[in-house]
C-alpha positions in Angstrom: 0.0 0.0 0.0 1.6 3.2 -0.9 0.5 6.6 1.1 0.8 10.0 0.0 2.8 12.4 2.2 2.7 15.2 0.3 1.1 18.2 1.9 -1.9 19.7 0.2 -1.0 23.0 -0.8 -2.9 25.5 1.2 -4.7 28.4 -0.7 -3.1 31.7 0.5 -4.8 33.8 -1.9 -8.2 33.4 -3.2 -9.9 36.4 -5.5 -13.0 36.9 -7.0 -14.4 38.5 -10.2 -14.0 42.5 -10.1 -16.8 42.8 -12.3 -19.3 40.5 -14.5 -18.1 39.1 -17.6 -16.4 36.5 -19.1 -13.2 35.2 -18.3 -10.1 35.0 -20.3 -6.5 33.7 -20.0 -4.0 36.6 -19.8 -2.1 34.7 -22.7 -5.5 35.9 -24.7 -5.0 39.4 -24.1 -4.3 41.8 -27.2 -1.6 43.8 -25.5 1.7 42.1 -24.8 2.5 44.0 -21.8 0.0 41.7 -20.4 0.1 38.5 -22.5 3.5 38.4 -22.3 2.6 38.3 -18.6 5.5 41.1 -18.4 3.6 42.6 -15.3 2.7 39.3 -13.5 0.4 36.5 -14.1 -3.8 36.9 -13.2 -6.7 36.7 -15.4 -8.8 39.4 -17.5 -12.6 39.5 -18.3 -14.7 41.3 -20.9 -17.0 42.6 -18.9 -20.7 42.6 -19.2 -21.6 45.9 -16.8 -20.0 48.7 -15.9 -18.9 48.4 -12.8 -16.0 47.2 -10.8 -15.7 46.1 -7.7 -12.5 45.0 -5.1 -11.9 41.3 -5.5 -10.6 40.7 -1.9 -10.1 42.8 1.5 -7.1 45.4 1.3 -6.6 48.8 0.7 -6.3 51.0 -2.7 -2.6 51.9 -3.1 -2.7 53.6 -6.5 -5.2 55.0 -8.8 -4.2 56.5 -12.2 -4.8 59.8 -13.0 -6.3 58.8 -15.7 -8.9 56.4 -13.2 -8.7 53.3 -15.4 -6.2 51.8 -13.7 -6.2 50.7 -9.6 -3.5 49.6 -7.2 -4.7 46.8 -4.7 -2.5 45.2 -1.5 -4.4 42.7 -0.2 -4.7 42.3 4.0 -1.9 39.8 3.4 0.4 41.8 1.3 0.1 40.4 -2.0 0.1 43.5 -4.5 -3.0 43.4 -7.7 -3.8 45.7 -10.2 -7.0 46.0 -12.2 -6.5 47.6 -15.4 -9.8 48.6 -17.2 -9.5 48.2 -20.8 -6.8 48.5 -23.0 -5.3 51.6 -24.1 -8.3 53.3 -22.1 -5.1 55.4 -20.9 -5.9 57.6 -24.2 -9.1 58.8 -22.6 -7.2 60.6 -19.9 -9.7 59.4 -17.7 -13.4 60.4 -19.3 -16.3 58.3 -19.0 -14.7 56.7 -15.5 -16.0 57.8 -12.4 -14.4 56.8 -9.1 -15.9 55.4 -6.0 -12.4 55.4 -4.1 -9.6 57.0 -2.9 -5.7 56.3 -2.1 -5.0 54.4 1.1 -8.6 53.8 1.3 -9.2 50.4 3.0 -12.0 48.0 1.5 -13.5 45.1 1.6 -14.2 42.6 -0.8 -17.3 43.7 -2.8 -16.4 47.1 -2.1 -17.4 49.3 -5.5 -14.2 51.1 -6.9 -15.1 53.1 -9.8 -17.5 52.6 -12.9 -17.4 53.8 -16.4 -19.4 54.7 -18.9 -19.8 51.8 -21.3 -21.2 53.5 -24.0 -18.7 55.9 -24.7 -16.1 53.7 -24.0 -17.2 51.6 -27.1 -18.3 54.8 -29.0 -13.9 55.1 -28.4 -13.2 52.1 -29.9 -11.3 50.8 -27.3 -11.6 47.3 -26.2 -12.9 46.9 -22.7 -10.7 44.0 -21.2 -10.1 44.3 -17.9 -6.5 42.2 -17.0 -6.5 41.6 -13.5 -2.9 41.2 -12.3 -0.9 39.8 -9.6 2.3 41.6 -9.1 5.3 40.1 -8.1 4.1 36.9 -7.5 7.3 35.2 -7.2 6.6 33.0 -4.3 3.0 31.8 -5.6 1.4 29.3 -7.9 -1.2 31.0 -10.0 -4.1 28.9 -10.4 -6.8 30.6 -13.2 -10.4 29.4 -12.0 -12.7 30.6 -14.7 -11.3 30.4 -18.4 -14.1 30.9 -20.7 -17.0 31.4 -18.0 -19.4 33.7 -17.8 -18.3 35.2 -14.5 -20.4 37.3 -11.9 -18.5 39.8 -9.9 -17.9 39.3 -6.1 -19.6 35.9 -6.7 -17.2 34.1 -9.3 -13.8 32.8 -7.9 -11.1 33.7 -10.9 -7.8 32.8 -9.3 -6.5 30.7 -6.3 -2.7 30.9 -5.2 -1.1 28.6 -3.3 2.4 29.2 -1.7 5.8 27.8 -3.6 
């Protein structure tokens, strides 16, 4: 009889959707800043509403001045950013409207901004939202949702597990 004496892995990181949509794998991404996983590894979704929301507990760290873009520690440390859309940069912020503020602490299901969705498309610019873990060097990414229809603070997108 053989027995296993490996450990399970414990989950130290668990996040859910940001916002409702469908999930893709980074690698999918048209932008190679993030398929290339140049920034860290996560997940992104094409969302389905207009508003996003914090995926765990932890405090804002950074918000673009251009509001697409948000900064995320988690209450253990690990560092996230939530990119909305690519090349939304170009829009130097219109049609976003935040619901936070640096150093703000939230919880999970907390609302951080919105944007306007039609004017966003009216741009031409292509609404996935890459949700990244940054230096993740210590953690196994595991992607939970490829291709599902996701609902935010609902839908679990990524587990981690310490290396």
């Amino acid at each position: 009889m053989l027995f296993n004496f490996k450990k399970k892995k414990k989950t130290v990181l668990s996040l859910s959707a940001p916002i409702d949509g469908t999930c893709v794998a980074l690698s999918e991404v048209p932008d190679e800043v993030f398929s290339s996983k140049m920034m860290g590894d996560g997940v992104a979704i094409q969302p389905t509403s207009n508003k996003l929301f914090a995926p765990t507990d932890g405090k804002i760290t950074f918000i673009a001045e251009t509001k697409h873009a948000i900064g995320f520690v988690t209450t253990d440390g690990y560092e996230l950013l939530i990119h909305v859309g690519l090349d939304t940069v170009e829009l130097n912020g219109e049609g976003f409207s935040l619901d936070v503020i640096p150093e703000q602490e939230v919880t999970a299901g907390t609302q951080l901004l919105s944007f306007d969705s039609a004017f966003l498309e009216n741009s031409q610019l292509n609404l996935m939202t890459p949700i990244i873990l940054l230096e993740n060097k210590n953690l196994a990414l595991t992607p939970l949702a490829i291709g599902a229809k996701v609902v935010a603070n609902q839908t679990a997108i990524i587990s981690c597990t310490q290396i």
